[in-house]
N, C-alpha and C positions, 0 to 999 in steps of 0.2 A: 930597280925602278920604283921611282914615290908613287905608287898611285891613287886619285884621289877627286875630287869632284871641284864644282863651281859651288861655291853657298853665298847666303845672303848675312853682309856683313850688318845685318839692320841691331843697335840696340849697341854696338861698339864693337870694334875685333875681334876683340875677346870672344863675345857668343859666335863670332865665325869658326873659332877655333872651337868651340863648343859644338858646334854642327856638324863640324868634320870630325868629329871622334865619335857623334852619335853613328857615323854613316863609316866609320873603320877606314877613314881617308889618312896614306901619310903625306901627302900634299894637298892644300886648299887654292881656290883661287879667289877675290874679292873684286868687285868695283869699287876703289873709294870715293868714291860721289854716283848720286842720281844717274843713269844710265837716260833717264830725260830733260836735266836739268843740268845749266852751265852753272854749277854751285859748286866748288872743290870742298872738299873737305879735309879742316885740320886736324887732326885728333889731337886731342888734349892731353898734358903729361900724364893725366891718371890713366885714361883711356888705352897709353900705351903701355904704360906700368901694368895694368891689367889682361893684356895681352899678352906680354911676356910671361906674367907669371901663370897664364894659362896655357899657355905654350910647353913652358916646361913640364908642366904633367898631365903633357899630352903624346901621343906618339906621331903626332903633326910636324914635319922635319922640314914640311919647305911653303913658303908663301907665295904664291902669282899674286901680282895684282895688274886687273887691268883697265886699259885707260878704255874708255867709255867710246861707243860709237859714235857719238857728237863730232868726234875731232877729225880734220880732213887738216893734217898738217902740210899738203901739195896746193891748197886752195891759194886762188889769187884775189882773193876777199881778205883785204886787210884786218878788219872786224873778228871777221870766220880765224884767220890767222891767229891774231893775237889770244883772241882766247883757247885755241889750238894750243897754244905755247905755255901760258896759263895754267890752264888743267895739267899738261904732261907735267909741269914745274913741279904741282903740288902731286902729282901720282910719284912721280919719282924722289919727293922729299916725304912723302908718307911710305914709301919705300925705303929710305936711309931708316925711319924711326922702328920702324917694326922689325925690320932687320930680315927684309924680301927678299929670295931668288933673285927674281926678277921685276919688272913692270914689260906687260906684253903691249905692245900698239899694234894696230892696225894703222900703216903710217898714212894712209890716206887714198885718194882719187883726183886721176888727173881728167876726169868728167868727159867730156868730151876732144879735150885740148892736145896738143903733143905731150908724148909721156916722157922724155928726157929732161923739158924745164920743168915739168911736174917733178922728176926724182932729186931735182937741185933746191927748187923752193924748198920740198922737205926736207931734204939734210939739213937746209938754213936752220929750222924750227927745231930740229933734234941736236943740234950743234948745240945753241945757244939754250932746251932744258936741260942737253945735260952738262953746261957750264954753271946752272942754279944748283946744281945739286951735286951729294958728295961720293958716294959709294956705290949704289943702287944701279942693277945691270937693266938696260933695257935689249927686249927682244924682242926681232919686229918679224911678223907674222906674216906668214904665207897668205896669200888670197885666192877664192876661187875663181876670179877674173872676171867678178858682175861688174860693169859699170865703169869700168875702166881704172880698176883698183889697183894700186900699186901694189907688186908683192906676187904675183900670181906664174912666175917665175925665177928661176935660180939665178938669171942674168940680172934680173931685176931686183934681188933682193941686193944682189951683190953690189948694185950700182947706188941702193939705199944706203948701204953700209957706208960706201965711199964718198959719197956727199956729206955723210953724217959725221966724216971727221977719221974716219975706220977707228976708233976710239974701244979702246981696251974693254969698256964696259959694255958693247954692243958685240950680241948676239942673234939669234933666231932662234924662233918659236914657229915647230910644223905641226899643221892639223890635217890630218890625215881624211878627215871631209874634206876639206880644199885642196889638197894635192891629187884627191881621187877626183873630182871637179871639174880641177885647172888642167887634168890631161896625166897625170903620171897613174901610172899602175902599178900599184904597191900591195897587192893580193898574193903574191906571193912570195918566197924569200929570196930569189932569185930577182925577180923584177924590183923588190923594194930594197936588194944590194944593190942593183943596178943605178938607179934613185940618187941614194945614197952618195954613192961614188960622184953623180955628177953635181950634187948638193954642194959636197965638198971642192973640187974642181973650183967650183962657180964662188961661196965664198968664204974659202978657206977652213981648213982642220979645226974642228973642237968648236966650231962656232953654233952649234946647235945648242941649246941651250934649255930648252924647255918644250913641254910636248903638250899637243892636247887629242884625246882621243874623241872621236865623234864620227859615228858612222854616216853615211851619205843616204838621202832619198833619192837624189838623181844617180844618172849614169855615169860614168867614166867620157868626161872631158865635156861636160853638160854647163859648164861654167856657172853654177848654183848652187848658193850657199843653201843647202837646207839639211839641218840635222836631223839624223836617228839615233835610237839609241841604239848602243851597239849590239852585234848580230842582227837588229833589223832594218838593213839599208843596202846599199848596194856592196859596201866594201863585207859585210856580213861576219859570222862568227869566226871563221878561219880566216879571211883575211883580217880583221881586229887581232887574231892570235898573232900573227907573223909581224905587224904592227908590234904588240906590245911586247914580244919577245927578243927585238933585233938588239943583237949586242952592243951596237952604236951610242944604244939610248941607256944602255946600262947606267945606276944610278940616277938618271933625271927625274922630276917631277912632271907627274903624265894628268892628266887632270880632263875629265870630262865636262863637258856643256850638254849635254842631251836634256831633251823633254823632258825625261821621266814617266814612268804611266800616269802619274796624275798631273804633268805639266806644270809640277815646282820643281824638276830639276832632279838630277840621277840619286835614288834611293841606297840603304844600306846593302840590297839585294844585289844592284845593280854594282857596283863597285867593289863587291866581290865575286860578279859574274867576270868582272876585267879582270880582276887578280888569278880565277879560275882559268881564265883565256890566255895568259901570259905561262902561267905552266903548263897549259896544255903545247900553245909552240913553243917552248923550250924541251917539251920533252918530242917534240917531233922533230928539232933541230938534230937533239942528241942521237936520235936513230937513225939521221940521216946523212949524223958525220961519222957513227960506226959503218953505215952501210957501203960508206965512198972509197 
């Protein structure tokens, strides 16, 4: 498992990758544009020449990037749509040039309206970014089911996927705040094989893709996004462990969003408190498969 934090790509990629090695991250994750602002950003050939070459002498192995909360690619606002389409274009062609994982979306909200033509609008919008663009996997992300967010189950994701083309490049991305959230119980190894199994069932073998770890403020099926940082929320330090230890996710890039103690986002402390969590449940897996 990559694991690794959210940082701030401010000043060029490059110092994002810089930040992730201050912080012993082997996966980063980036917005490439404003998180406030409908302004894509292109990066310039230097910009990504300099990425690269800070990449390689880095131990930074894998890049998220994600598209920004702005986009509601389910809206029936043609406006809201197009620039919806827009920005994923350019996340997922600054994904081709960096040479990304992934690009994660949040695919949208069907607001108050029915949620079936809500999961077809969206496939339209992800059809046609990822016909602008060449390589770059996108992976759409579980939701804790505020608002009437697409994603916030396995049926649902599944049915994203298949509007979208079921297209080779399209995967998922589960956070583990939102599945504890949206109703699943994943605190233990048993309940979060259980999970698992029906993950897959719903849409298909190997399609996970990318992971993000974030412990929950609310309770188990509270349908609220709110993060902690790990061990202080509801899914807590042992279950975070059974999280980051499940064989499933072996090799993936795990990447945090938490607060941090000072509310810029998870410290070098913190991200090898995850890595100390990941061998603690692996070695509790191991005494539990001699034990059986």
């Amino acid at each position: 498992m990559l694991i690794g934090a959210h940082v701030s790509p401010a000043g060029g990629p490059a110092k994002a990758i810089e930040r992730g090695r201050e912080r012993g991250c082997r996966a980063i994750q980036i917005f490439n544009q404003s998180p406030r602002q409908w302004k894509p950003t292109v990066y310039a050939d230097e910009q990504v020449a300099a990425y690269h070459e800070a990449r390689r002498g880095s131990r930074v192995d894998a890049l998220l990037i994600h598209a920004v909360y702005l986009l509601n690619a389910a809206t029936t606002d043609k406006d809201m749509r197009d620039k919806t389409r827009t920005s994923l274009i350019a996340s997922l062609q600054a994904g081709d040039a960096l040479g990304a994982h992934a690009v994660v979306l949040h695919a949208g909200s069907a607001k108050t309206g029915a949620v079936k033509p809500a999961i077809k609008r969206a496939g339209k919008v992800i059809r046609e970014a990822l016909s602008e663009s060449e390589n770059c996997p996108l992976h759409l992300e579980n939701t804790a089911g505020t608002g009437g967010t697409l994603g916030r189950s396995f049926e649902e994701l599944a049915g994203l996927l298949d509007a979208s083309g079921d297209d080779p490049r399209l995967g998922v991305c589960l956070d583990s705040c939102h599945m504890l959230a949206s109703g699943f119980e994943i605190r233990t190894a048993e309940a979060l094989t259980a999970v698992l199994d029906d993950c897959e069932a719903a849409v298909g073998k190997n399609r996970v893709g990318s992971l993000h770890l974030n412990d929950s403020q609310t309770p188990l099926g509270s349908n609220r996004d709110r993060h902690a940082d790990p061990g202080e929320g509801e899914i807590g330090a042992d279950g975070c462990a059974v999280f980051l230890s499940e064989p499933r996710f072996d090799g993936l890039p795990c990447v945090m969003e938490t607060p941090g103690p000072d509310k810029h986002g998870p410290t070098p402390e913190q991200v090898q408190f995850a890595k100390d969590l990941r061998r603690r449940g692996l070695a509790k897996r191991r005494r539990a498969a001699r034990a059986a």
